[in-house]
Structure formats: structure tokens, C-alpha cells
PDB file with one MODEL, atoms N, CA, C and O in Angstrom:
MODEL        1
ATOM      1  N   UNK A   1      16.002   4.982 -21.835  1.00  0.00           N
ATOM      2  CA  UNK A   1      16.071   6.079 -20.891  1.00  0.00           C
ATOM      3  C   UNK A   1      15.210   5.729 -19.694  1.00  0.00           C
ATOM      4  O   UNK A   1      13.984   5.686 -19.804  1.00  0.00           O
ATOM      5  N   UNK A   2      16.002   5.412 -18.243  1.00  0.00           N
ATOM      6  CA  UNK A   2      15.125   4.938 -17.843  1.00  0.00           C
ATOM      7  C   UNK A   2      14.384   6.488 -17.062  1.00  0.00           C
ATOM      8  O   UNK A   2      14.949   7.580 -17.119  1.00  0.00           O
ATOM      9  N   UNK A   3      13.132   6.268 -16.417  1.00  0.00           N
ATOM     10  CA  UNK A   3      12.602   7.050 -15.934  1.00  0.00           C
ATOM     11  C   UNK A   3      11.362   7.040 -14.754  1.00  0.00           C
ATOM     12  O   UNK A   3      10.442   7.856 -14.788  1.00  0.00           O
ATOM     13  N   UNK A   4      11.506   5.835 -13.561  1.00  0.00           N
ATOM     14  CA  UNK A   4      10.133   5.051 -13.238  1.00  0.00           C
ATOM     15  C   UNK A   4       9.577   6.387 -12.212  1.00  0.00           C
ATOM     16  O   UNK A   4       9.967   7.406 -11.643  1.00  0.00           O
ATOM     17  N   UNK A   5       8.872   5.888 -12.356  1.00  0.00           N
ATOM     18  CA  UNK A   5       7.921   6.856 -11.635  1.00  0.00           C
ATOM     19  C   UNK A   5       8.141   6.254  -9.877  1.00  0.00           C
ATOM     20  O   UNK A   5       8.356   7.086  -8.995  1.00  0.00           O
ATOM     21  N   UNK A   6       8.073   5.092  -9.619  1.00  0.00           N
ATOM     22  CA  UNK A   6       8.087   4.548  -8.682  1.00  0.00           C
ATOM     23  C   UNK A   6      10.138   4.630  -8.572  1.00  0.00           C
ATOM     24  O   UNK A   6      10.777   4.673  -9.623  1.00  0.00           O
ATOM     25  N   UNK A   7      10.779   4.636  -7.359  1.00  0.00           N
ATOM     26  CA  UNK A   7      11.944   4.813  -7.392  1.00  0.00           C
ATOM     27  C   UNK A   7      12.920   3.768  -7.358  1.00  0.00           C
ATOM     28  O   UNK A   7      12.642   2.737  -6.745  1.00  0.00           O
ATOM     29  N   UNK A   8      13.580   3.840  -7.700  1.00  0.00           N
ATOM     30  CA  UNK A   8      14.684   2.564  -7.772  1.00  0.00           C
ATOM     31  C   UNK A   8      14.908   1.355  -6.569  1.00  0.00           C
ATOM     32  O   UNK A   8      15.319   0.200  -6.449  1.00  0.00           O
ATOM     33  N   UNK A   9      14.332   2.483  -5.774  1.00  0.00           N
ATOM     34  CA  UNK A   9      14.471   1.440  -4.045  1.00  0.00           C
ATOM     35  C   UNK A   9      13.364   1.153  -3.729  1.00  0.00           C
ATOM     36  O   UNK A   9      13.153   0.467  -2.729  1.00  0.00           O
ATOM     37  N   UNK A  10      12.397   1.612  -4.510  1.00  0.00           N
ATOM     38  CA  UNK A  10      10.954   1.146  -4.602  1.00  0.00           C
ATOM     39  C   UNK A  10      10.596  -0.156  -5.266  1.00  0.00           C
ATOM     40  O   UNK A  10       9.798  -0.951  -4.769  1.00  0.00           O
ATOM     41  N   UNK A  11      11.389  -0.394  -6.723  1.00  0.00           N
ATOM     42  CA  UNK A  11      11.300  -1.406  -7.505  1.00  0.00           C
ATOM     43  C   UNK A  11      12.373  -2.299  -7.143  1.00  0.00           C
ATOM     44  O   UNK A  11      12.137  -3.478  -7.404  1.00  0.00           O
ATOM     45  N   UNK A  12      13.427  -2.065  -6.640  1.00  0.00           N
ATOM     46  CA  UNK A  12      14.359  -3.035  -5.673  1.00  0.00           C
ATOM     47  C   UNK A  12      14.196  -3.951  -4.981  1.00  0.00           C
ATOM     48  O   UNK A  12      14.707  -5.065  -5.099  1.00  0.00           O
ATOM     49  N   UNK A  13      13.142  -3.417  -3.831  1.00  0.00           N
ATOM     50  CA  UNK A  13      12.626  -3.546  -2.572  1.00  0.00           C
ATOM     51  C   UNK A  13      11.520  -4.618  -3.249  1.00  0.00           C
ATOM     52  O   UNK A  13      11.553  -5.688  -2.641  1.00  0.00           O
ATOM     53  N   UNK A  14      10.722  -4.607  -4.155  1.00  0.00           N
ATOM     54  CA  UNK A  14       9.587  -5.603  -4.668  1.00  0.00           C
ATOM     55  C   UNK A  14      10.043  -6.707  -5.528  1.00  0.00           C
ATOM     56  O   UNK A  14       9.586  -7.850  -5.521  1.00  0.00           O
ATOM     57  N   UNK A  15      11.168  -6.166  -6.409  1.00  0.00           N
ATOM     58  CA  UNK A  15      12.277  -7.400  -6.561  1.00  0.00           C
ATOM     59  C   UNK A  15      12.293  -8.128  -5.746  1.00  0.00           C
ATOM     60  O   UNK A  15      11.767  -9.238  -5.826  1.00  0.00           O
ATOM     61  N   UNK A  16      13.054  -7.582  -4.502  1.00  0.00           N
ATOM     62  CA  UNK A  16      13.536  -8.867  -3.558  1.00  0.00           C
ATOM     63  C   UNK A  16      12.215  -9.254  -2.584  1.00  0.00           C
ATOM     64  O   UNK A  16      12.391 -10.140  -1.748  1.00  0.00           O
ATOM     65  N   UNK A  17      11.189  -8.749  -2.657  1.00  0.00           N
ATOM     66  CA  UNK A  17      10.164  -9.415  -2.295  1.00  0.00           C
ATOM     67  C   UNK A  17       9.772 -11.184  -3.021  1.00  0.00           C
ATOM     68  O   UNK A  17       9.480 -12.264  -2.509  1.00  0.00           O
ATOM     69  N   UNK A  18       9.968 -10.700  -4.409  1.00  0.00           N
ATOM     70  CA  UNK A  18       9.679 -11.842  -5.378  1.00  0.00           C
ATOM     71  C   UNK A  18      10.902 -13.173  -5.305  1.00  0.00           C
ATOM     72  O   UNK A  18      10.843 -14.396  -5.430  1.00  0.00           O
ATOM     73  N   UNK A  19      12.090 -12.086  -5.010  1.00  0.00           N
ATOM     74  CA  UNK A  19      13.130 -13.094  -4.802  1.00  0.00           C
ATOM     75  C   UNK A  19      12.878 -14.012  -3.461  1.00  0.00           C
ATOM     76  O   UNK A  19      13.421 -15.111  -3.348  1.00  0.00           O
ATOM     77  N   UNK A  20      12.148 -13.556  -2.616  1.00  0.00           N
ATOM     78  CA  UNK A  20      11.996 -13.967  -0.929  1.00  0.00           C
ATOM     79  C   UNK A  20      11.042 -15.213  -1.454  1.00  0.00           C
ATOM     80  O   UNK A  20      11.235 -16.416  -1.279  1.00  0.00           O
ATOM     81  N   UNK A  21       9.906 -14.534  -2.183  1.00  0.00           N
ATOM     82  CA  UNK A  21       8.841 -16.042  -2.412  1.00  0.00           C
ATOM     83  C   UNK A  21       9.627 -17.125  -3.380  1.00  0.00           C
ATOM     84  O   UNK A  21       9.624 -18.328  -3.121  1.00  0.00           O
ATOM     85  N   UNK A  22      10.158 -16.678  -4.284  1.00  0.00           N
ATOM     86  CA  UNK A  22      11.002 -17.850  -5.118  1.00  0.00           C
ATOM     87  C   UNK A  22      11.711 -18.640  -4.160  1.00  0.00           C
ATOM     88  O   UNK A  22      11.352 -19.818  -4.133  1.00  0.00           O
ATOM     89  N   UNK A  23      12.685 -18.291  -3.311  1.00  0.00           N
ATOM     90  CA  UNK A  23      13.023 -18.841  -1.791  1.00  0.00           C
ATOM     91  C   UNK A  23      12.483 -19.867  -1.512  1.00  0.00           C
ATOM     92  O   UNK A  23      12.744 -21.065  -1.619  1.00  0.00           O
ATOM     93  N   UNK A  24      11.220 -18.912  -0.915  1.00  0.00           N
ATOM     94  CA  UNK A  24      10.391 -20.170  -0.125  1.00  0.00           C
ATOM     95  C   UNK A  24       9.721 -20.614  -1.025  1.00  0.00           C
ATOM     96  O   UNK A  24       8.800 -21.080  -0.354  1.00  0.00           O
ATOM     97  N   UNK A  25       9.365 -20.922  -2.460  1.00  0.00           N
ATOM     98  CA  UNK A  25       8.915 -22.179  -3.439  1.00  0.00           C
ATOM     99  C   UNK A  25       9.918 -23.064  -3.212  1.00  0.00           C
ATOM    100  O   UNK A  25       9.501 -24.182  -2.912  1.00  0.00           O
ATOM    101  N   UNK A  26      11.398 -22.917  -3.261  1.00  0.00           N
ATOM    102  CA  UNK A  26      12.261 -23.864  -2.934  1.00  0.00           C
ATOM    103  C   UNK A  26      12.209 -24.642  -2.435  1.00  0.00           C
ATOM    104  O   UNK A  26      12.118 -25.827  -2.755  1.00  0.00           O
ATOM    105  N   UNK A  27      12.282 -23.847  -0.990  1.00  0.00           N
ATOM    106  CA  UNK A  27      12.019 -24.320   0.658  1.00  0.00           C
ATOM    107  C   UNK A  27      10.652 -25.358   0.301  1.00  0.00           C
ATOM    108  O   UNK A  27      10.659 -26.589   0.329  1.00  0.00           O
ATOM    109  N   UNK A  28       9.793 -24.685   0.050  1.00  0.00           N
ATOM    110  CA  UNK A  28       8.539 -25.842  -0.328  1.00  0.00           C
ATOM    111  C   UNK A  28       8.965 -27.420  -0.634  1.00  0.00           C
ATOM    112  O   UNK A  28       8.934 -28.440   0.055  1.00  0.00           O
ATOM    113  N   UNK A  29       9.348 -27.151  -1.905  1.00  0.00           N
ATOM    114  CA  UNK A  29       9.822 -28.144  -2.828  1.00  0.00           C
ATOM    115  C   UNK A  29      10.487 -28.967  -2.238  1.00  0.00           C
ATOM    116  O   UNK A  29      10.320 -30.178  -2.384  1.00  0.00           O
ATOM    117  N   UNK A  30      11.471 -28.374  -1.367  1.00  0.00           N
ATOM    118  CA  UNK A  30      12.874 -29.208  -0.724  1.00  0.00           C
ATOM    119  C   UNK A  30      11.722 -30.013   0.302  1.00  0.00           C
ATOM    120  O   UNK A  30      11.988 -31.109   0.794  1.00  0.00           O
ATOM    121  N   UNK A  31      10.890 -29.564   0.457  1.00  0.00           N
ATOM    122  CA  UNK A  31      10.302 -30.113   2.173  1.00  0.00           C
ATOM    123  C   UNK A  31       9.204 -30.673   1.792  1.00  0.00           C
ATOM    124  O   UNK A  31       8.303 -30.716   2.630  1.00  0.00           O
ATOM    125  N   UNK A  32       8.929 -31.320   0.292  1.00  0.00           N
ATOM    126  CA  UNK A  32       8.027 -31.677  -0.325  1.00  0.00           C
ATOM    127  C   UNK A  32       6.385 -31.503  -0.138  1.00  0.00           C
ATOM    128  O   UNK A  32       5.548 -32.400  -0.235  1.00  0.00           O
ATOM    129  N   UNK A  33       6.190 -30.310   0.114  1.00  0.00           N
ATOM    130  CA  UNK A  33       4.636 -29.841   0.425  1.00  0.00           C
ATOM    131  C   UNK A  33       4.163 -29.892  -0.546  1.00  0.00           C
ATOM    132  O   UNK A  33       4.889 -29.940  -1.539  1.00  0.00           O
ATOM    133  N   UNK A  34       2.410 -29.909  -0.718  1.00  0.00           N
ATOM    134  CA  UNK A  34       1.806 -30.497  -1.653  1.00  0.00           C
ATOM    135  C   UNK A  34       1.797 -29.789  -2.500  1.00  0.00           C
ATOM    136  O   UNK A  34       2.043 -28.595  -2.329  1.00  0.00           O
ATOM    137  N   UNK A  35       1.473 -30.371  -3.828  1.00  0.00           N
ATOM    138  CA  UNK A  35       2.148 -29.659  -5.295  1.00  0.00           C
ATOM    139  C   UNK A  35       1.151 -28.221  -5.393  1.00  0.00           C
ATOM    140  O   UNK A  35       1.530 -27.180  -5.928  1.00  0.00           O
ATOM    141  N   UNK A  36      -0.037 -28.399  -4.827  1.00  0.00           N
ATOM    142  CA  UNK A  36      -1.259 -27.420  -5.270  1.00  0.00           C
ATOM    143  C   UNK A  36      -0.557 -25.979  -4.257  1.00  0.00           C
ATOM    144  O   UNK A  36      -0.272 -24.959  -4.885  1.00  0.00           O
ATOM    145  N   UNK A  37      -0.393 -26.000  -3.169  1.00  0.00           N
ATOM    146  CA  UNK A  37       0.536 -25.375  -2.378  1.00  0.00           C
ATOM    147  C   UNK A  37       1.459 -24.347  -3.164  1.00  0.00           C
ATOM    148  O   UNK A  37       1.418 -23.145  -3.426  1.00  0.00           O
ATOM    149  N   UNK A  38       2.563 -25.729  -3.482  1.00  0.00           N
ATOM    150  CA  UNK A  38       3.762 -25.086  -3.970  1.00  0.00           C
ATOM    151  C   UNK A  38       2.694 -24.060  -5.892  1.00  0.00           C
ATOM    152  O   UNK A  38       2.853 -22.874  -6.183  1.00  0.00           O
ATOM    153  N   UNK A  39       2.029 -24.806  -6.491  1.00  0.00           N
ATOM    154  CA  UNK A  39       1.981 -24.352  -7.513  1.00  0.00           C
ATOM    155  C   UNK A  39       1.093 -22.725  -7.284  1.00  0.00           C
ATOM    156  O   UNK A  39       1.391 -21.799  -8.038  1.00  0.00           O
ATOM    157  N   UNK A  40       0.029 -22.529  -6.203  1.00  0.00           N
ATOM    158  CA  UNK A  40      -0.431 -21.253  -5.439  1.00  0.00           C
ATOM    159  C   UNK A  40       1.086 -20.503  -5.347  1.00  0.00           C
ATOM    160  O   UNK A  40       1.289 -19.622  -6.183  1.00  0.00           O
ATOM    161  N   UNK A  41       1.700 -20.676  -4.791  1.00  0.00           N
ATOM    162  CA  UNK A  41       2.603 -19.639  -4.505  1.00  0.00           C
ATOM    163  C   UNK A  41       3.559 -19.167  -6.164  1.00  0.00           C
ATOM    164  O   UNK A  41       4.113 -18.080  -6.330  1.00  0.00           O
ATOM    165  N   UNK A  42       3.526 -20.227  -7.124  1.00  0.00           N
ATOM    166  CA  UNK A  42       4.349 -19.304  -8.224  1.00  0.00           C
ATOM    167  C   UNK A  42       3.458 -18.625  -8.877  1.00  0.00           C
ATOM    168  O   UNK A  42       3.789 -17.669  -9.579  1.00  0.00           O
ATOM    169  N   UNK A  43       2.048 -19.065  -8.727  1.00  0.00           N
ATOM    170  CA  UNK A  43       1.210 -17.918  -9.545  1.00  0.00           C
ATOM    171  C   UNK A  43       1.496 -16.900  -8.624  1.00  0.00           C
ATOM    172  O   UNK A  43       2.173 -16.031  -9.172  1.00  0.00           O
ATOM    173  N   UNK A  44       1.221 -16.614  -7.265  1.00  0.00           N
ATOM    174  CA  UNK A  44       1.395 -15.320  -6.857  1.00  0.00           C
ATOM    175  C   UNK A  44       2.474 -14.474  -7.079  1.00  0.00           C
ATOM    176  O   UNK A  44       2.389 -13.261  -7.266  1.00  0.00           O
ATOM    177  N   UNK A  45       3.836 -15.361  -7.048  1.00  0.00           N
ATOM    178  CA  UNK A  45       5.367 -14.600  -7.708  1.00  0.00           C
ATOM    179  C   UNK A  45       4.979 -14.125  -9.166  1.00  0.00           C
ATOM    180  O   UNK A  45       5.126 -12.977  -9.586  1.00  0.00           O
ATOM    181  N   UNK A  46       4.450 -15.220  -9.881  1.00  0.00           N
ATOM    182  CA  UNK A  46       4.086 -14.613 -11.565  1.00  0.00           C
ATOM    183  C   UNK A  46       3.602 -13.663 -11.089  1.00  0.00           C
ATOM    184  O   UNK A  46       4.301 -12.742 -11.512  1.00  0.00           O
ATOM    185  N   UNK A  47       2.607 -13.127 -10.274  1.00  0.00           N
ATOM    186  CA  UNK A  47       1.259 -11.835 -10.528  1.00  0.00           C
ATOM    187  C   UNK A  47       2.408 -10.833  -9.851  1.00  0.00           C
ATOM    188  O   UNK A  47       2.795  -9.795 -10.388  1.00  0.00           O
ATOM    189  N   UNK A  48       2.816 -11.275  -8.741  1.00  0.00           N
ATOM    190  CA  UNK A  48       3.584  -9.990  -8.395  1.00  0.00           C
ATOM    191  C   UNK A  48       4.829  -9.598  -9.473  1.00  0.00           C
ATOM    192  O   UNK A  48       5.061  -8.398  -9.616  1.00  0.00           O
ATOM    193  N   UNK A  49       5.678 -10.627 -10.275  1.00  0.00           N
ATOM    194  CA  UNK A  49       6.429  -9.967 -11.565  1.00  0.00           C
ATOM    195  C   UNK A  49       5.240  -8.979 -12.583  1.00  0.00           C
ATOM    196  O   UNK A  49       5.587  -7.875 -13.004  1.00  0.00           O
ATOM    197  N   UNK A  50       4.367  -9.338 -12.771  1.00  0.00           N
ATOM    198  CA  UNK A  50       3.712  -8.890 -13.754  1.00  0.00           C
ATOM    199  C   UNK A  50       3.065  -7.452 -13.635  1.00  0.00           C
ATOM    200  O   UNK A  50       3.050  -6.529 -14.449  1.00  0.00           O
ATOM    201  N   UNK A  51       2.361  -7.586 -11.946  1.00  0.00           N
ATOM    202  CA  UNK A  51       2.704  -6.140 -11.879  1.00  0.00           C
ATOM    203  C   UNK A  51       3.623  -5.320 -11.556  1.00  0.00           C
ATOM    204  O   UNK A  51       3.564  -4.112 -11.784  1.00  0.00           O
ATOM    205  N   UNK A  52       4.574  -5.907 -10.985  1.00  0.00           N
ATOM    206  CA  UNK A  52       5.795  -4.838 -11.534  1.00  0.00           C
ATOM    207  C   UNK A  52       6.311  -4.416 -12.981  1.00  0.00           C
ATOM    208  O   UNK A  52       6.696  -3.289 -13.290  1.00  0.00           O
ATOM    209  N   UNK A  53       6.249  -5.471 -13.763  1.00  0.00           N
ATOM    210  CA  UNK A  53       6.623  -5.065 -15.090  1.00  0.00           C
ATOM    211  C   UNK A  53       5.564  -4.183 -15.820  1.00  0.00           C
ATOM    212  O   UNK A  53       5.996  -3.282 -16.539  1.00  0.00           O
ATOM    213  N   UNK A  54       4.056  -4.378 -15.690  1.00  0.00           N
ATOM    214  CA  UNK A  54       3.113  -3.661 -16.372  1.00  0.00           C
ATOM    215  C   UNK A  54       3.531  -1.944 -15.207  1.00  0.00           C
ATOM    216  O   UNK A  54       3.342  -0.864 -15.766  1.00  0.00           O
ATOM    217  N   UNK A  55       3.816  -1.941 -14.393  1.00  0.00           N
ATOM    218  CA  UNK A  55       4.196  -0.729 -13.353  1.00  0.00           C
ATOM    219  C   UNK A  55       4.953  -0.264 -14.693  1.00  0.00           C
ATOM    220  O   UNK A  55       4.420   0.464 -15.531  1.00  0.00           O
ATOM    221  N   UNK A  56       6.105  -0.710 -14.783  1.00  0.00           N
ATOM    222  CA  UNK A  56       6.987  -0.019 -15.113  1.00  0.00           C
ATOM    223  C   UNK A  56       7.154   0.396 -17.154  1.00  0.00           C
ATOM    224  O   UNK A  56       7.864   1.179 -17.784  1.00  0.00           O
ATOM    225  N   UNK A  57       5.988  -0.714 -17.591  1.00  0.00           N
ATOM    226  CA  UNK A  57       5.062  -0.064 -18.748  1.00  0.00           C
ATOM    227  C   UNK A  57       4.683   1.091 -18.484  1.00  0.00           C
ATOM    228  O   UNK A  57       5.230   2.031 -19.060  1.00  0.00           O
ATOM    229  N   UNK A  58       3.513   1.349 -17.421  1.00  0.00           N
ATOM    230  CA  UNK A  58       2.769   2.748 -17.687  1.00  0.00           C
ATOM    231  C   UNK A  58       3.294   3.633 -17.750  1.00  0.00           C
ATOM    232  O   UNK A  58       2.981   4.686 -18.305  1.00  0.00           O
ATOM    233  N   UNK A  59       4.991   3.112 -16.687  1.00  0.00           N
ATOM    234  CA  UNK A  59       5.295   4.490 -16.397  1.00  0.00           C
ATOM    235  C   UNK A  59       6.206   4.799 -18.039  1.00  0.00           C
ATOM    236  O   UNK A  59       6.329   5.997 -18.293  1.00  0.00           O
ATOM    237  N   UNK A  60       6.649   4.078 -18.812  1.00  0.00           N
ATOM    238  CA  UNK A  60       7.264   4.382 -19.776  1.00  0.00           C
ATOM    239  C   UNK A  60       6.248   5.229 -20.875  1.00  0.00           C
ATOM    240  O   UNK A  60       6.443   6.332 -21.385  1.00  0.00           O
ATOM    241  N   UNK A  61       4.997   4.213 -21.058  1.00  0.00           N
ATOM    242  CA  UNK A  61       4.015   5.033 -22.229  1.00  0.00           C
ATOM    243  C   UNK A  61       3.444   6.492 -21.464  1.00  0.00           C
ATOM    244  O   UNK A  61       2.821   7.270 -22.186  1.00  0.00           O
ATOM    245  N   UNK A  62       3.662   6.870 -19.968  1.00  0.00           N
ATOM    246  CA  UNK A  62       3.411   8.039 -19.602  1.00  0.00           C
ATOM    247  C   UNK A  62       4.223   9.379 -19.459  1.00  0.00           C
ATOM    248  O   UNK A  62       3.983  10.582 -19.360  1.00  0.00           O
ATOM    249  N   UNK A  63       5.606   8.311 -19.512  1.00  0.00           N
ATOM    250  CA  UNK A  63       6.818   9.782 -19.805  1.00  0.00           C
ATOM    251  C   UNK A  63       7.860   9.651 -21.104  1.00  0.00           C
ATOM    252  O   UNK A  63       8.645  10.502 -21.521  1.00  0.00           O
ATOM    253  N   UNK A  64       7.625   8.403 -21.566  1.00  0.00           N
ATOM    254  CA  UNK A  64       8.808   8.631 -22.727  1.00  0.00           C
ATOM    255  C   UNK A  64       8.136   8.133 -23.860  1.00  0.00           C
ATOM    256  O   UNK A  64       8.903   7.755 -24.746  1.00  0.00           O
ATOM    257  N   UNK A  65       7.136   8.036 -24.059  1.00  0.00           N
ATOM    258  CA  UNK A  65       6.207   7.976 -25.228  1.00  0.00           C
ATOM    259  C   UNK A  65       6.142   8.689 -26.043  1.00  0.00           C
ATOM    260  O   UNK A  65       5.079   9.302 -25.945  1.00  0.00           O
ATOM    261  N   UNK A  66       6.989   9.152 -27.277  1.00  0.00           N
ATOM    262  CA  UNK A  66       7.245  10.219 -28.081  1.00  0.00           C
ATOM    263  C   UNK A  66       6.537  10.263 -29.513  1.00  0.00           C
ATOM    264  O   UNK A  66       5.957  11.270 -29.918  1.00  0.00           O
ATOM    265  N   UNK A  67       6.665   8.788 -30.419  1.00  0.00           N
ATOM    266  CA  UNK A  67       6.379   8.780 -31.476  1.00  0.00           C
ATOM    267  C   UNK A  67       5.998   6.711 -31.940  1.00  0.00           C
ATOM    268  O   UNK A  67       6.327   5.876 -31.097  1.00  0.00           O
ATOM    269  N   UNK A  68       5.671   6.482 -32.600  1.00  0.00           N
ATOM    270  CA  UNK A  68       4.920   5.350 -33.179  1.00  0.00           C
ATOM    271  C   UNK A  68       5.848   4.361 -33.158  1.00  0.00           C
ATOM    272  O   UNK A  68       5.405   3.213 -33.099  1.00  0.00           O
ATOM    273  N   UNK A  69       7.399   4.563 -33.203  1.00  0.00           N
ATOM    274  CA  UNK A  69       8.188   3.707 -33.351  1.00  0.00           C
ATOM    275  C   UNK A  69       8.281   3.750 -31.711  1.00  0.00           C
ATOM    276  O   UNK A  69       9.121   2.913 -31.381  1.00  0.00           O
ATOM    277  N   UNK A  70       7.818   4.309 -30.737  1.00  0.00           N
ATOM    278  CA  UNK A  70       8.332   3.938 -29.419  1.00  0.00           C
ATOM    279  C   UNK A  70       6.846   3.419 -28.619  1.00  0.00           C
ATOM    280  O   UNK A  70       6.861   3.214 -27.405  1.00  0.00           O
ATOM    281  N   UNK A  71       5.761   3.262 -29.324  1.00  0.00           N
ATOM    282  CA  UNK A  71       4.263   2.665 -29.136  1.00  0.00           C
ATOM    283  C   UNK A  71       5.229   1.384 -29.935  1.00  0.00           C
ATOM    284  O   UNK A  71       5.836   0.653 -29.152  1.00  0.00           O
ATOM    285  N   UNK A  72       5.346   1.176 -31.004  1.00  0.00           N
ATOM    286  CA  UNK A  72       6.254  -0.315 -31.469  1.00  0.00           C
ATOM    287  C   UNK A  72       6.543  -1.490 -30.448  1.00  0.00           C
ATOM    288  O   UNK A  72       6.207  -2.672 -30.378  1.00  0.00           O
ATOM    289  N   UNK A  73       7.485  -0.450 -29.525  1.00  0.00           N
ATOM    290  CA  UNK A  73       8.647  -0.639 -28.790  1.00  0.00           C
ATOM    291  C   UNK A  73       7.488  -1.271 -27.510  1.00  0.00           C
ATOM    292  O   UNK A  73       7.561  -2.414 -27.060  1.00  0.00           O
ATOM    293  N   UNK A  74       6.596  -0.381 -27.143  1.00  0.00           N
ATOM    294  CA  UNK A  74       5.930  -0.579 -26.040  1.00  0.00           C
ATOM    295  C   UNK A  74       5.080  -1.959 -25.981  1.00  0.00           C
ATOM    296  O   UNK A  74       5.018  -2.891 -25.179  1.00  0.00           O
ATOM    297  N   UNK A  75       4.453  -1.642 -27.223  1.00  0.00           N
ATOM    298  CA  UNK A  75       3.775  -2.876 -27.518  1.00  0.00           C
ATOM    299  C   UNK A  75       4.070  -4.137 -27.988  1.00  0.00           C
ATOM    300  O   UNK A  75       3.267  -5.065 -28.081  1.00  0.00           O
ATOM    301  N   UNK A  76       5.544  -4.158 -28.359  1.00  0.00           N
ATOM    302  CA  UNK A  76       6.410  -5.495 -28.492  1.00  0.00           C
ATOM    303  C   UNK A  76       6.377  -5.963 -26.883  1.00  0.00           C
ATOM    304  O   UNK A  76       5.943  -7.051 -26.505  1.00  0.00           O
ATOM    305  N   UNK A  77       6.844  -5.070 -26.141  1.00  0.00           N
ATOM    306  CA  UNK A  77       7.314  -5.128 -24.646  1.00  0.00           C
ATOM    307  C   UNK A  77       5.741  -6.233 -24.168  1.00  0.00           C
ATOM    308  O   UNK A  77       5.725  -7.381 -23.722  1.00  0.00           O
ATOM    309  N   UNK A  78       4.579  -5.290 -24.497  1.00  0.00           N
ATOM    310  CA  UNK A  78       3.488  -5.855 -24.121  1.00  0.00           C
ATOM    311  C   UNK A  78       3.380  -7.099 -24.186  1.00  0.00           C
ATOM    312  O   UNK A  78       3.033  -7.802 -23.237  1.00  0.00           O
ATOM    313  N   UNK A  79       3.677  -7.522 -25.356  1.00  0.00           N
ATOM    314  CA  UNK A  79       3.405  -8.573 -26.443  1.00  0.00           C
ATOM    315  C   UNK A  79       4.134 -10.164 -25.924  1.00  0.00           C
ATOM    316  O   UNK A  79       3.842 -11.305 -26.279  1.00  0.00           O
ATOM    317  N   UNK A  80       5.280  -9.621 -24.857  1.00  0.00           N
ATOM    318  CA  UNK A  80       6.013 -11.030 -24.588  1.00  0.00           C
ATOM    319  C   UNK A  80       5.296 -11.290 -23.088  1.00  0.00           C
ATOM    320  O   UNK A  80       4.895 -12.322 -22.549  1.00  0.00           O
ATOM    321  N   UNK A  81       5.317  -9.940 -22.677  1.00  0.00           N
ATOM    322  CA  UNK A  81       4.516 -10.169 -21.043  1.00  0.00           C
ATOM    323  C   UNK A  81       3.311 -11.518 -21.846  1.00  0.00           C
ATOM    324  O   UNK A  81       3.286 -12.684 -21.454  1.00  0.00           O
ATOM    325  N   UNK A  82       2.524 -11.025 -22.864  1.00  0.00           N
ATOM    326  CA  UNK A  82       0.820 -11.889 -22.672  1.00  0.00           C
ATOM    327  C   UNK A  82       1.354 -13.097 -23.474  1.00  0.00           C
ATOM    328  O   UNK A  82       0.425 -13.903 -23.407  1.00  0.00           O
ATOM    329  N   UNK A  83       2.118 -13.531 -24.030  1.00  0.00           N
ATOM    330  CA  UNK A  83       2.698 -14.266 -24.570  1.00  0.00           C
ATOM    331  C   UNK A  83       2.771 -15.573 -24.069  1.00  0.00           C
ATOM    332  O   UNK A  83       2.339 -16.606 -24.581  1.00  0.00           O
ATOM    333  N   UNK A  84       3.508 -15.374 -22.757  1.00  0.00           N
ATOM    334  CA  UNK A  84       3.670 -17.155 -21.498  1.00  0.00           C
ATOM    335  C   UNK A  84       2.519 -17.267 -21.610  1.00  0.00           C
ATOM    336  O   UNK A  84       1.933 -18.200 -21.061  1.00  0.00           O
TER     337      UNK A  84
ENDMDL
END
């Protein structure tokens, strides 16, 4: 059920932010800039996925958090984010 607190064109819009830097890691790559460079910019795409996805955690354990099997659910979810 989805339900974000933040709005669909909100989490869209930061999508294609992430999609813009994946881009230009490309662009990097293609134009062979130095590896430390290119490797700065996917940690920043990782951090910006991550807080979008932990975003869209809170907002689940803050509105559809009902019972132990959906803390399960949450904390599996958790569990692959810390996982990489």
C-alpha cells in the first residue's frame, strides 16, 4: 500500500536526479577521468539512493506499521539496504 509522505513527483524528480549523476559517471568513464573522481561521484549516487530509500522506510514504519509481521517486512527491507 503505497503511501509516501513525500509525493510521487517529489520522489520522481530525485530519481531522475540520480539518473542525471549515473549519466555523468558514464560521461566520466567514456572521457576517462581519474578513477578517484569517477569513484567520488558513485558514492554520492549510492548516498543519494539510500536516502531516498531510508525516506521512503520512515515513511512506511510511520503510516502503515500495523503489526510484527509488517516490522518483519520493514526490517527485511532494512536488512538488504545494510547488506552491500
Amino acid at each position: 500500500m503505497p503511501g509516501y509522505s513525500a509525493s510521487k513527483e517529489q520522489l520522481l524528480n530525485r530519481l531522475a536526479r540520480v539518473e542525471g549523476q549515473i549519466r555523468g559517471i558514464a560521461r566520466m568513464v567514456d572521457d576517462e577521468r581519474y578513477c578517484i573522481d569517477v569513484v567520488t561521484q558513485i558514492n554520492a549516487a549510492r548516498a543519494a539512493l539510500d536516502k531516498i530509500a531510508l525516506g521512503l522506510v520512515d515513511d512506511h514504519v510511520r503510516h502503515c506499521l500495523r503489526d510484527s509481521a509488517d516490522a518483519d517486512e520493514v526490517m527485511d527491507a532494512v536488512g538488504r539496504m545494510l547488506s552491500r
